[in-house]
C-alpha angles and dihedrals in degrees: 000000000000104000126030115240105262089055081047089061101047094048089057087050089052092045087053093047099055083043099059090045087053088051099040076041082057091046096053105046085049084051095051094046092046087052093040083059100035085053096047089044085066098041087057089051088057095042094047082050086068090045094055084056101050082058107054086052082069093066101072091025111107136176115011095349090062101051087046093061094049086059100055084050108060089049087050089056095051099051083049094053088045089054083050090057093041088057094048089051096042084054103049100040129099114265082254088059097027090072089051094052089045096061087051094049094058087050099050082049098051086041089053104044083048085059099052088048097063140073101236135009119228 
């Protein structure tokens, strides 16, 4: 035998408590990414609040504007269905791609708030 017993045990302590870091490292990064959804879950409800909104402007609107608006909207739409699509994918990925996806996410809903706050989309 190599080490004596005392240095055995306190390699095996060494060796649990690298294993319990590696697994509280595990827990927080599911808690981050649990609060990071949960957060842009609610920026989307108040997004989709000024959408509703938009909407209901397009109800009185007539002619060009309404066409126009139409128009906004279905862009709108689709920015929103690809922030849907964002957030499955954030959800599902591994915590590598998730970071990556996450960078993209806060753009598409800045994009997208963007979007709602102005008068016309390009």
């Amino acid at each position: 035998k190599m080490y004596s017993a005392n240095t055995d045990a306190h390699f095996e302590k060494a060796r649990k408590d690298i294993q319990e870091a590696a697994t509280s490292v595990t827990e927080a990064m599911s808690s981050v990414r649990t609060d990071y959804y949960s957060q842009t879950q609610k920026k989307l409800v108040e997004l989709d609040n000024q959408y509703q909104e938009l909407l209901k402007q397009g109800q009185t609107t007539t002619g060009e504007a309404k066409a126009a608006l139409l128009k906004r909207v279905q862009e709108l739409e689709e920015r929103r269905s690809g922030i849907k699509s964002r957030m499955e994918d954030y959800k599902q990925a591994s915590d590598k791609a998730a970071e990556s996806i996450r960078t993209g996410l806060d753009a598409a809903l800045s994009d997208y708030a963007s979007a709602l706050a102005n008068k016309q989309i390009e």
